[in-house]
Each structure stands twice: as structure tokens, then as C-alpha cells.
C-alpha positions in Angstrom: 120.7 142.1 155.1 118.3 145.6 154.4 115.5 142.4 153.2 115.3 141.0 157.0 114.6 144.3 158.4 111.9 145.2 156.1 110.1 141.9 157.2 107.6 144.2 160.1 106.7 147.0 157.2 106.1 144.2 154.8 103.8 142.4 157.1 102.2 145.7 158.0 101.2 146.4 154.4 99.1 143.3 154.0 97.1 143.9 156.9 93.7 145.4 156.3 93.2 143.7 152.9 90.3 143.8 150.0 89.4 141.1 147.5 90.5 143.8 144.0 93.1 145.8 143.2 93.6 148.3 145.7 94.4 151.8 144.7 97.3 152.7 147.1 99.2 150.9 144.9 102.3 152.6 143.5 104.9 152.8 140.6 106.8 150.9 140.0 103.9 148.2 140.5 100.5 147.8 138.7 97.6 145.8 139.4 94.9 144.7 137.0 91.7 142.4 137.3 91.3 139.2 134.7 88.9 136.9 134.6 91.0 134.2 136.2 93.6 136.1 138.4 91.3 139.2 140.0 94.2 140.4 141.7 97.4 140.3 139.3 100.7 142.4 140.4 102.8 143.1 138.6 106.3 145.2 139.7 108.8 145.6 137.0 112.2 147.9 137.3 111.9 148.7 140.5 116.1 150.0 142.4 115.6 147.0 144.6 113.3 144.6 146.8 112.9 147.5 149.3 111.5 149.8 146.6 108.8 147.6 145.6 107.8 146.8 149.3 107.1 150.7 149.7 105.5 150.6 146.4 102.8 148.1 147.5 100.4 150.0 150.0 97.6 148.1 151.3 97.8 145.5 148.9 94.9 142.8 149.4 95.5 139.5 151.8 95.0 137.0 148.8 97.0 138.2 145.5 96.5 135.6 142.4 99.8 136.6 140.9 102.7 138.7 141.8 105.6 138.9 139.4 108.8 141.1 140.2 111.2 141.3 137.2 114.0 143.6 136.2 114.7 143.8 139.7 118.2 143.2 141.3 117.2 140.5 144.2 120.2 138.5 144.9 118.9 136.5 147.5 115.4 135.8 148.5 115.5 136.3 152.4 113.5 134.5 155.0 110.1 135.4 156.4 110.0 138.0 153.6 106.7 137.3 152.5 105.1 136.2 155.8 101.5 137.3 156.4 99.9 137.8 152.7 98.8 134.5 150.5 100.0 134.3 146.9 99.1 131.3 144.5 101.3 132.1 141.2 104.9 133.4 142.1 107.3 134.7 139.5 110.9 136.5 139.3 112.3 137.0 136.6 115.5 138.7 135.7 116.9 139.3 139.0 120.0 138.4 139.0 118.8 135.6 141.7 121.9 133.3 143.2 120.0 131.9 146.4 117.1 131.2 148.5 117.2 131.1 152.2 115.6 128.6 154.5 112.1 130.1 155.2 112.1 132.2 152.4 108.2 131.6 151.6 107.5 130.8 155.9 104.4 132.1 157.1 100.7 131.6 154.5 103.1 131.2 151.1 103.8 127.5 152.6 100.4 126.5 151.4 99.3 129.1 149.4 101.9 128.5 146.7 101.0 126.6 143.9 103.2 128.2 140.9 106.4 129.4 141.2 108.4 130.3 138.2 112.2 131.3 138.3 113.1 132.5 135.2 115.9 134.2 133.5 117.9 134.3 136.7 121.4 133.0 138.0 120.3 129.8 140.3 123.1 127.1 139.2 121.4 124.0 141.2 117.7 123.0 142.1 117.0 124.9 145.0 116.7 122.7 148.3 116.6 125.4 150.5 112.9 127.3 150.9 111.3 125.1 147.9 111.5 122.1 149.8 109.3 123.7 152.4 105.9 124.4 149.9 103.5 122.0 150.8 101.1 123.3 147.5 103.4 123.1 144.8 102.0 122.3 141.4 104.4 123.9 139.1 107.9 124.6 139.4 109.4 126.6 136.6 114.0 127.5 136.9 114.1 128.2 133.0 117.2 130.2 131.8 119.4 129.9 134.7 122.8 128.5 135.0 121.8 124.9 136.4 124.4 122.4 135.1 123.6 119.3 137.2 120.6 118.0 138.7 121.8 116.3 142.3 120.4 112.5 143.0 117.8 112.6 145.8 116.7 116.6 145.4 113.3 116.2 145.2 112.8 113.6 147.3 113.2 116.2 150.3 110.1 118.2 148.9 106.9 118.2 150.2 105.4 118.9 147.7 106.9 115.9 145.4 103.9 114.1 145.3 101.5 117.2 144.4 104.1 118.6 141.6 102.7 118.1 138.4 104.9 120.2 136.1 108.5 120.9 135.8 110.2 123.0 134.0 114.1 123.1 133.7 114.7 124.3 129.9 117.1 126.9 129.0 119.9 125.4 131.0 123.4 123.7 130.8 121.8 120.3 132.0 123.7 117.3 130.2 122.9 114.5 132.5 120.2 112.9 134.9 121.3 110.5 137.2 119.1 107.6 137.8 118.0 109.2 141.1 117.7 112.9 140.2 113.7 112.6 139.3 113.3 110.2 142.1 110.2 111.2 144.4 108.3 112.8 141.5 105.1 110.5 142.0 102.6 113.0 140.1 104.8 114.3 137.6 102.6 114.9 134.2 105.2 117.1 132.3 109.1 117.4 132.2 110.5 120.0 129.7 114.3 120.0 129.4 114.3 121.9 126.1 117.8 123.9 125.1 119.9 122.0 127.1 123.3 119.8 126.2 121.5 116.9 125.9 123.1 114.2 124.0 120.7 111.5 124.4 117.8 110.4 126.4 118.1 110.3 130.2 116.6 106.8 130.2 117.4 105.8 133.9 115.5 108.7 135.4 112.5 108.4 133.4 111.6 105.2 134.5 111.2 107.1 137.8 108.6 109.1 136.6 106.0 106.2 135.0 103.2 108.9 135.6 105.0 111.1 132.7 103.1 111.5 130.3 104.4 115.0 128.3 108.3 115.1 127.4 110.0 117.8 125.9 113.9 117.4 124.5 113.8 119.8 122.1 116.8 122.0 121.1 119.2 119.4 122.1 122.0 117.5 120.9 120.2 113.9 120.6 121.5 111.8 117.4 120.4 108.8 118.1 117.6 107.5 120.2 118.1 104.0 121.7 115.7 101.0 121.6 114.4 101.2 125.0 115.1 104.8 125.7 111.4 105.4 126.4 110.0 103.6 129.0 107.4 105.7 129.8 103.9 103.8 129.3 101.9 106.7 129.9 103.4 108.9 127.5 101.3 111.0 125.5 103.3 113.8 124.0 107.4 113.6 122.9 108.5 116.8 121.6 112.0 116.3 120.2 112.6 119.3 118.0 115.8 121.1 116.7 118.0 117.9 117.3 120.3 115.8 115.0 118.1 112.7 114.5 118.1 110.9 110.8 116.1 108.2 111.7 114.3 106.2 114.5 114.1 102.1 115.3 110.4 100.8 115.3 111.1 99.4 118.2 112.0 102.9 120.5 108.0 103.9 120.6 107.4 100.4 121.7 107.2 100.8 125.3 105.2 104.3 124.7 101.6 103.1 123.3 99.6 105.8 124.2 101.8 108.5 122.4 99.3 111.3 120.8 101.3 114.0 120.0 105.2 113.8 118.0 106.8 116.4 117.2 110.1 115.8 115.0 110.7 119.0 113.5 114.2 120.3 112.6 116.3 117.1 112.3 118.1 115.4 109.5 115.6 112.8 108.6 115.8 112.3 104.4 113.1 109.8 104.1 109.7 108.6 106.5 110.1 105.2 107.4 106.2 103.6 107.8 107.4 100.9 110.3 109.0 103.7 112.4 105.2 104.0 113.8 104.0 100.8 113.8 103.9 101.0 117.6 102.0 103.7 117.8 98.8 103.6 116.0 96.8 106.2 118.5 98.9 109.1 117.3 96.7 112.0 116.5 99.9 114.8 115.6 102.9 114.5 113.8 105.4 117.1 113.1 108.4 117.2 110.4 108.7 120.2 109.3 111.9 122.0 108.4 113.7 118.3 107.7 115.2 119.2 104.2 116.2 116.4 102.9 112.8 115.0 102.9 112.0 114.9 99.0 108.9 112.3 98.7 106.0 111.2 101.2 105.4 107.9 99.6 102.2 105.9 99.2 102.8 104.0 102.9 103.9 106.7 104.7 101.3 106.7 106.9 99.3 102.9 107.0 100.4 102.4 111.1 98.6 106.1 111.8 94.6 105.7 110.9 94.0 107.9 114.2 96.3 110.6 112.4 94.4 114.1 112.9 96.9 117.3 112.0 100.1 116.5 110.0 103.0 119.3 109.6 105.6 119.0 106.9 106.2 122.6 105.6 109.7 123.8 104.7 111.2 120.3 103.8 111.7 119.6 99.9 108.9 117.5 99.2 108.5 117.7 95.1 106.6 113.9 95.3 103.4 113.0 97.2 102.4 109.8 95.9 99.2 108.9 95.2 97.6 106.8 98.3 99.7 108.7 100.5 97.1 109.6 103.0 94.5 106.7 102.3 95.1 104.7 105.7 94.3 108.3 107.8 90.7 109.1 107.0 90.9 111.2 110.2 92.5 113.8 109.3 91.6 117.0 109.5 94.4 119.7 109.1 97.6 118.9 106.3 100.3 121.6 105.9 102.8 121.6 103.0 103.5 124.9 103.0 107.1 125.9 101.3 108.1 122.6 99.6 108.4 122.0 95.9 105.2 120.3 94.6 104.1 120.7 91.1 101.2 119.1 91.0 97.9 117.9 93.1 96.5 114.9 91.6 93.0 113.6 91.6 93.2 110.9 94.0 95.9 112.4 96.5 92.9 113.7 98.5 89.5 112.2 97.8 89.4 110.2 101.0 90.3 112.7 103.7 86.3 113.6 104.4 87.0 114.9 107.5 89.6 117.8 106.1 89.2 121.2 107.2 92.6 122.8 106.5 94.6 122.5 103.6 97.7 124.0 103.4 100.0 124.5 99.7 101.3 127.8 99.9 104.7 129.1 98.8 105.4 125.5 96.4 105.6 125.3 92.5 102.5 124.0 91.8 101.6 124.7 87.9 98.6 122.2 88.0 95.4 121.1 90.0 93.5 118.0 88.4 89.9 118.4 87.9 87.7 116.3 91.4 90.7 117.2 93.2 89.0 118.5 96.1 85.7 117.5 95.3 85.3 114.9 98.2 86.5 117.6 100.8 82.4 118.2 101.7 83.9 119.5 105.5 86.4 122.0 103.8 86.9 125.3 105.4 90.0 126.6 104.6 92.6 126.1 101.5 95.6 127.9 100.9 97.3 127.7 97.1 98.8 131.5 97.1 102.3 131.8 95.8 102.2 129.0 93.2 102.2 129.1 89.6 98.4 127.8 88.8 97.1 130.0 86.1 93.5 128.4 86.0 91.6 125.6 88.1 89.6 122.8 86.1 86.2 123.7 86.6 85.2 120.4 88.7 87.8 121.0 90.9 85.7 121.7 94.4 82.4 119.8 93.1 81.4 117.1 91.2 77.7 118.3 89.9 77.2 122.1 89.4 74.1 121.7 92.2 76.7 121.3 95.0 78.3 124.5 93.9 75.7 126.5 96.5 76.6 124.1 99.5 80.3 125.1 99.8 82.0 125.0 103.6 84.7 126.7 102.3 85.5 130.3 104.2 89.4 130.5 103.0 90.3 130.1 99.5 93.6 132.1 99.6 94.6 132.6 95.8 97.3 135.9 95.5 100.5 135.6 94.0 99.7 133.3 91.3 100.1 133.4 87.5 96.2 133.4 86.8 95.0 133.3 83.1 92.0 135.4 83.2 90.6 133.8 80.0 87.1 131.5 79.6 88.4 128.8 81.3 88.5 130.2 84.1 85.4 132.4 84.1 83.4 129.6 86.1 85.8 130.7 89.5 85.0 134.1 88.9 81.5 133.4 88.6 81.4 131.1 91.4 83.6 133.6 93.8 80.9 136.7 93.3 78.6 134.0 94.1 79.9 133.1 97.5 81.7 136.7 98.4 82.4 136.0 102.1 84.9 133.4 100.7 88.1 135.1 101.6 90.8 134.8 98.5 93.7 136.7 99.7 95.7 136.0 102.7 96.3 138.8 105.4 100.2 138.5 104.8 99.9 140.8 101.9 98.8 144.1 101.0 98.3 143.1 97.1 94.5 142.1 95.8 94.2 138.2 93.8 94.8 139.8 91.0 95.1 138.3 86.9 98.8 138.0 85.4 97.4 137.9 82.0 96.3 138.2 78.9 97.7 141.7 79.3 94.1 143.5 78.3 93.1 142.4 82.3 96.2 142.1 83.9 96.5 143.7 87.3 92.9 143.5 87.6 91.2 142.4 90.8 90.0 138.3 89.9 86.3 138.8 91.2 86.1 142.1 88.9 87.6 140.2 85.7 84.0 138.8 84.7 83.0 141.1 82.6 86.1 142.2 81.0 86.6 138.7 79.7 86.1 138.0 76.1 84.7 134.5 75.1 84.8 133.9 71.5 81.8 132.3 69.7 82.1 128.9 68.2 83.2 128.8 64.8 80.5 128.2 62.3 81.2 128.0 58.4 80.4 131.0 55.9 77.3 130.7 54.2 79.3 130.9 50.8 81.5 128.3 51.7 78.2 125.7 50.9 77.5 127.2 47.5 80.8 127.8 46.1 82.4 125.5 43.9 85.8 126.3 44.9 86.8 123.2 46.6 89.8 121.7 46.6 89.9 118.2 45.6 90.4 115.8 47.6 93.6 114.1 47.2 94.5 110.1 47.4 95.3 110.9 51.5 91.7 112.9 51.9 89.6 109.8 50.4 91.6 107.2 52.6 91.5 109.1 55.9 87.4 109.7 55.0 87.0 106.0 54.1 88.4 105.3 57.7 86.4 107.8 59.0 83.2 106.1 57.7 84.0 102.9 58.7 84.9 104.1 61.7 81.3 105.5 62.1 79.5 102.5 61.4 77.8 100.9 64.7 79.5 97.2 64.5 76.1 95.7 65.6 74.8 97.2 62.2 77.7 95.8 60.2 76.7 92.2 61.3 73.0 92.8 60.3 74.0 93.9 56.7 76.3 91.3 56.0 73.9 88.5 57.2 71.6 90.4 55.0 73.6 90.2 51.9 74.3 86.2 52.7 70.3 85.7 52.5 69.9 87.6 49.4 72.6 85.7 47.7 70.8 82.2 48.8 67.5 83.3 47.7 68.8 84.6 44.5 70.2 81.0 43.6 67.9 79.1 44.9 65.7 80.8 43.0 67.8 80.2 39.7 67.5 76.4 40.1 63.3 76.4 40.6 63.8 78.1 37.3 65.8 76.0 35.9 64.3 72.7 36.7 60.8 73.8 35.4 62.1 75.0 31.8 64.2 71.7 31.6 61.7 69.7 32.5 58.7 71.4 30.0 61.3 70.7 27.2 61.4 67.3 28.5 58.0 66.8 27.7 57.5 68.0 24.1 60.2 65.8 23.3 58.6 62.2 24.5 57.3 60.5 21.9 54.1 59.6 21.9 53.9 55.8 21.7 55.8 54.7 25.1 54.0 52.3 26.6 53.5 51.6 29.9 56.4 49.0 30.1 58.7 51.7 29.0 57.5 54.5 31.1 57.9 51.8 34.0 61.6 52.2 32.9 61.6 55.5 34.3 60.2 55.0 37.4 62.3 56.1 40.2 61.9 53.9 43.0 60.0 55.0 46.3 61.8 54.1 48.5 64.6 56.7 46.9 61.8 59.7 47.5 61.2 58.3 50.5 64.7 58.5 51.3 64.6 62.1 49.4 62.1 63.1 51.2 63.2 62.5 54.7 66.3 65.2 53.9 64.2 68.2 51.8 60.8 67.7 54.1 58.6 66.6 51.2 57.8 64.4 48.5 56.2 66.5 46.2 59.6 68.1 45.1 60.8 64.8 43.9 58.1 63.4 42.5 59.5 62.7 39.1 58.5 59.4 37.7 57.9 58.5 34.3 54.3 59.7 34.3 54.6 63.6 35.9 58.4 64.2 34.8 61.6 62.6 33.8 65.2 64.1 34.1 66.9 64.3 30.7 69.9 62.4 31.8 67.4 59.3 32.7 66.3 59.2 29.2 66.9 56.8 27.1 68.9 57.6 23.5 70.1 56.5 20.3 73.5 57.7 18.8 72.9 57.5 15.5 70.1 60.1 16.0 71.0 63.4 14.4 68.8 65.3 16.8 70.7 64.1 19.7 73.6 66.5 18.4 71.4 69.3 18.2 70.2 70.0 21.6 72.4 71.8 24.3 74.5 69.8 27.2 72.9 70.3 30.4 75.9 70.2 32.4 74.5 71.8 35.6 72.4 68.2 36.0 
């Protein structure tokens, strides 16, 4: 092959290197300097391996990264790249097929520590050349043509115990077999994204107990078994773009430490709480673009309280009940971009203190209850563009008019809404030319926050409506409308809604006070009437005794003391009752003839 007898020149050119890019360098190759690769190469459409060899004149001994893409390489050769050190490795879209024994021989053995393969023909894990890289960290085949993964291949590398990363997405891989990861004792990350998965390749996971990131996105995967995950070590299962509906409690049993889940794209209709009751250390979740998702309800999340950033845009969630997020006081960023809410409620929010991103855009929300976001003290960005709101209460972001100065907010996108630009909402303006590095509209359009209506400001910028805003003064009645007669009388309905008006007025401590009032004037007024009323009865009495009763006869009209006594002890005193024959006698007690004509004369005393 032309490669193996380009192996002397190749050598040749790395001799006599410097520590930058060197400017010998030719076309179809370029070098630049970064902070963390001082030497990157990069050769791109180059006719063919021999071209870019010639290209690359006095190229420096150590190269960070050399990438050769858009050039036809059909087989890597051996000894090609002996004499010149290279840590980060790439070809991409080179028609590759093959790599021969001692492809990377010579310094690339240890120098090696990325190699990507990308875009390329290789239809099985290279054994041949790979197996020989003693530094290997990372090993990228993406987009290749590999259909099965042999048992045993990476047990032959040295490197299996170093390799930290592997990346085998874009394939036609459908099956692991229970050996095919066997030898991996480092591996951190496996990403089999966009292959023919059906469901988990449970026997060779549990040969990688060191996994702890796993990507199966853009699969097939339905259904995920009980004990699919036996990975204890897990902290990140991305399982995007597949056909799941729902998963057992019991599948995130064996996987404890999981942080980061990433479910977006299935079928799921409704969140299950229990389905993470095993793990209560998440910190992400991820459901976005699950449409028939209608309601997060009230329990959604009690088995997440370590629950940082949540993503749910582009379902059809019209319900977020209230309590919703009350067992994750750790959160920090919610997105609910493109649902079909209608309405944020006072409580949905007030305990998330640590929020700093809230995002509402693109739903149908007509209203925002006042205190909504008024417990939100670590705020910084909040997106409500493309709704319906045509004002915001005006207690909405504080709950005292003093904390309106000490705003964290630096977002407040508010375009492509239906704002009222009336009084009500003249506080926001107000408040908005107060705090003008508060950005209002988002960069995604070319069109100010404007006002919809009423139509004397519509189209007007919202922080230039202020002044244009007319507030109408409170109503206060005509002057004539207190001397003039003219008033229509009040009809039978007017004097019985007043009468309940002006009982309703009337303090109910103040209604006990006058009736106990009224009870005490009525009781002094009779008892009154009887003092009265004894003393003229008992002065007529005594003009009508005659004068000539004896002593005997007086004695007759004694009342005996042990009656007063008696008396006494229930009105307090004796002197009331002392009404014996000498100081005064009652009528009825008096003696009388019937034959005597004056007895006919006086008035019945009817009360004694």
C-alpha cells in the first residue's frame, strides 16, 4: 500500500520539533493554539493520506490534537504514525473499513489517550491496533456500521482497565452479550444512544459495577424490567426518544445513587410518585415532550426533596395542582415552557426559596394570583412571554412595597402578551423604569413588550406607557346634589335594604350594652312606682284611724317580729317592713264594718 511507503517521510517530518504551531504547515491542514490543546491540527479534505503527510512540514514532536476528516483513508496502515506523540486522535468521515496490527506502534502506544472514530465504515470493535494502546481513556466508534459487539473484545485491551468512556452510539447495535463489556474495570460512561435497542442489556451491565453514566436514548426500549439496572453506582440514566409509558418502583431499586433522569420523548400519560421512591438523591429530572401528560398532581414529587432542575416543556400540562412542588424545597430551575396552563395560583410556588429560573413561556395563561411569586427572594429569571396575561396583581413579586427595591430579578421576559395598559397595571410600569436593567423581552424576537390595548396606547413600548395612561379621579357627588330637593323617594325595598344596612352597622358588643340598659331602666321605673305607691296608701291610711283605738286594739295590728325578722333576712332590712299598728298599718289588715256606708266609697286597692 502507497501508506507503508510513506512511513520514512512521515517520520522525517516530526524530527526537529517545537512546542506551537509551526508555520511550515500547509493547506489542506491548519494549526491553532487554545488554552488547553497548544498544538491542535486540524486536516480536512485533503485527496488522500499522502496529501496530508506532505502537508504537515515540520510539525512539532508532541501535537494535543490531530483530526483528519473528509479524507478517503480506507485502512489505517501500520507504523504510520511512528515517531511523533499525539494525545486526542480523531477521523472522521473517511470512509474507514480497517485498522492494521501496529497501526499506532512507535510513541502513539502511550501517548494516546482519545481516539474518536466517527462517522466512518468500521462494522465491529476494532481488535486489531486498539488493543495495543496502553493509555487509552476514551474510545469514541459513533456512526459506523457496528451491528454486534463480540464476547471477550475488550478483554484483549490494555488499556481495559484505564478506559473510562465509551462511546458506541449511532450504530445498528441490538444486543450485548453477557461477556461483550467484560474487562471494562474503570468504565464511568457507556453511551449506546440511536441504536436498535429493544430493551436493557442487563447481563452486560452487571460487568461494568463501576458505571456510573448510561445513555439508551433513541432506542426502541418499551418496557424496562424489574432488575434491569443493576448498576449501584449509577448516577446518570439518559433514556430519551424511546417508547416507555411507565416504569415499576422497583427498576431504580438497585440504582440508589441516581442524580440525573432523563425521560424525555416517551409515551408516559401520567407521573406516578412511587415510580421514585427509590431514589430520593435525584437532583434532575427530565419529561419533556411526553404529550399525553395533562396534570402534575399534588404528590408528584414527595420521594424527590433533593430535586434541583425539573423539565416538562412541550407535554399538555393544563393542571399543576396546588402542593405540587412542596416536598422539593431545593429546587432551583422549573421549565413549563409550551403546555397549556391557564393559571398560576398563589400557593403553587411560595415554597421553592431557592428558585432562580422560572420558566412559562408559549402556555395560555390569562391569570397570575396576587403573592404568587412573592416568596421567590433568590429569583433571577422568569419567563411569561407568549401568554394571554393582560395585567399582574400588584403584590405579585412582593409582599410590602419596601421589598420592591431589593429585587434579584435580571429576566422578566413579558412580549407577546395581551397587556391592558390601564391603572392597574401602572404599578409594573412604574416599578420596571425603576429597575431598568430588568430585561422584559426575550432575544427570540425582534418586537418590543409592547400594550394590546385600550387602543389610545396600543403598540406602545410598556416602560413608555406611564405617562400616556389616564387614571380617572374618584367619583365625588355634585355640590347640588346636597341642596336639591329632587330626590326620589325611597320606596318600601329602599327603607328595608337601609334598615338592614343599619343594623348591620351596629357593633354587636354595643347592642348588648343598650338592651341591658333598657332592662335597668324599666326595673327602676317600677320599682319606683311601688315606693310611690306604698307611701300615698299608707298616708291615707292614717287620716282614716279613728282616734280612740286603744292600745289593746292597736296590739291587734301588730305584725309579729319574728315575720320582719323573717322579712328582713330576704330585702336586707327591717326598716322597710316596719309596719305595726303604731308607725303604719296596711289597709287590707284593718278591721271593718259592712254596714258602713263609707266602706263603699273608697277605691279597691287591688295591687295589695
Amino acid at each position: 500500500m502507497k501508506g507503508i511507503n510513506l512511513i520514512p517521510l512521515f517520520a522525517c517530518l516530526f524530527l526537529g520539533v517545537t512546542a506551537q504551531c509551526p508555520s511550515t504547515i500547509k493547506a489542506p491542514c491548519s494549526c491553532k493554539s487554545t488554552r488547553y490543546e497548544p498544538v491542535s491540527i486540524h486536516c480536512d479534505r485533503a485527496d488522500s493520506l499522502e496529501s496530508v503527510l506532505r502537508a504537515l512540514s515540520n510539525p512539532p514532536q508532541f501535537i494535543d490534537s490531530l483530526t483528519i476528516s473528509n479524507t478517503p483513508i480506507e485502512e489505517l496502515p501500520a507504523g504510520l504514525f511512528a515517531g511523533v506523540s499525539i494525545r486526542h486522535l480523531t477521523f472522521q468521515n473517511n470512509g474507514l473499513r480497517s485498522i492494521q496490527k501496529g497501526a499506532f506502534s512507535g510513541n502513539l502506544v502511550d501517548s494516546i489517550e482519545e481516539l474518536e472514530i466517527r462517522t466512518n465504515m468500521l462494522e465491529t470493535i476494532p481488535e486489531e491496533g486498539l488493543s495495543e494502546l496502553k493509555s487509552l481513556d476514551s474510545l469514541i466508534i459513533t456512526d459506523n456500521n457496528i451491528q454486534n459487539i463480540s464476547a471477550l473484545t475488550f478483554l484483549k485491551y490494555y488499556s481495559r482497565t484505564r478506559l473510562q468512556k465509551l462511546d458506541l452510539s449511532a450504530n445498528k447495535i441490538s444486543y450485548i452479550p453477557a461477556e461483550g463489556l467484560l474487562g471494562l474495570e474503570n468504565l464511568h460512561t457507556l453511551i449506546l444512544d440511536k441504536n436498535m435497542f429493544t430493551t436493557i442489556p442487563t447481563e452486560a451491565l452487571e460487568n461494568v459495577q463501576t458505571l456510573e453514566d448510561l445513555s439508551l436514548s433513541i432506542n426502541k426500549i418499551s418496557v424496562i424490567e424489574t432488575k434491569a439496572l443493576p448498576l449501584r453506582n449509577l448516577k446518570s440514566l439518559g433514556l430519551e426518544v424511546n417508547q416507555i409509558e411507565m416504569i415499576n418502583p422497583n427498576v431504580f431499586r438497585e440504582t440508589p445513587e441516581l442524580l440525573y433522569l432523563y425521560l424525555s420523548n416517551n409515551r408516559f400519560s401520567v407521573i406516578d410518585p412511587k415510580m421514585f421512591l427509590h431514589i430520593e438523591k435525584l437532583k434532575v429530572l427530565a419529561m419533556s415532550y411526553n404529550v399525553g401528560l395533562r396534570m402534575i398532581p399534588f404528590n408528584a414529587f414527595q420521594y424527590t426533596p433533593s430535586l434541583i432542575r425539573l423539565e416538562m416543556t412541550d407535554c399538555s400540562i393544563g393542571t399543576v395542582e396546588e402542593g405540587a412542588f412542596r416536598k422539593t424545597p431545593k429546587i432551583q430551575v422549573i421549565s413549563l415552557a409550551r403546555n397549556k396552563l391557564k393559571r398560576i395560583g398563589k400557593l403553587l410556588l411560595n415554597t421553592l426559596t431557592y428558585a432562580q429560573s422560572l420558566d412559562f413561556k408559549q402556555n395560555e395563561i390569562v391569570t397570575v394570583d396576587d403573592y404568587a411569586f412573592c416568596k421567590l427572594e433568590m429569583l433571577q429569571k422568569l419567563d411569561l412571554s407568549s401568554n394571554k396575561l393582560q395585567s399582574l396583581p400588584a403584590n405579585v413579586f412582593f409582599e410590602a412595597p419596601e421589598k420592591a427595591f431589593k429585587t434579584s430579578l435580571k429576566v422578566l421576559y413579558l412580549n407577546d402578551n395581551l397587556w391592558k395598559c390601564d391603572e392597574k397595571i401602572l404599578w409594573l410600569i412604574n416599578w420596571l423604569n425603576q429597575n431598568p436593567a430588568i430585561k422584559i423581552t426575550s432575544p427570540d424576537t425582534t418586537l418590543q413588550t409592547r400594550c394590546t390595548s385600550p387602543s389610545d396606547v396600543s403598540g406602545v413600548p410598556l416602560r413608555h406607557a406611564g405617562s400616556m395612561i389616564h387614571i380617572p379621579p374618584p367619583p365625588i357627588m355634585p355640590k347640588e346634589h346636597i341642596t336639591n330637593n329632587n330626590i326620589a323617594p325611597m320606596t318600601k325595598r329602599g327603607e328595608e335594604e337601609f334598615e338592614e344596612q343599619a343594623i348591620s352597622v351596629v357593633n354587636p358588643l354595643g347592642t348588648i350594652f343598650i338592651i341591658i340598659a333598657i332592662v335597668l331602666l324599666f326595673l327602676l321605673i317600677a320599682i319606683s312606682l311601688i315606693f310611690l305607691t306604698y307611701y300615698f296608701v299608707r298616708r291615707r291610711e292614717r287620716k282614716k284611724m279613728p282616734p280612740s283605738v286603744t292600745s289593746s286594739e292597736q296590739d291587734n295590728y301588730a305584725v309579729d317580729p319574728s315575720v320582719v325578722s323573717g322579712l328582713a333576712s330576704i330585702y336586707g332590712s327591717t326598716n322597710m317592713l316596719n309596719c305595726d299598728a303604731r308607725s303604719a298599718r296596711l289597709p287590707r289588715f284593718q278591721p271593718y264594718d259592712n254596714n258602713d256606708p263609707a266602706l263603699y266609697a273608697q277605691s279597691s286597692n287591688w295591687w295589695f
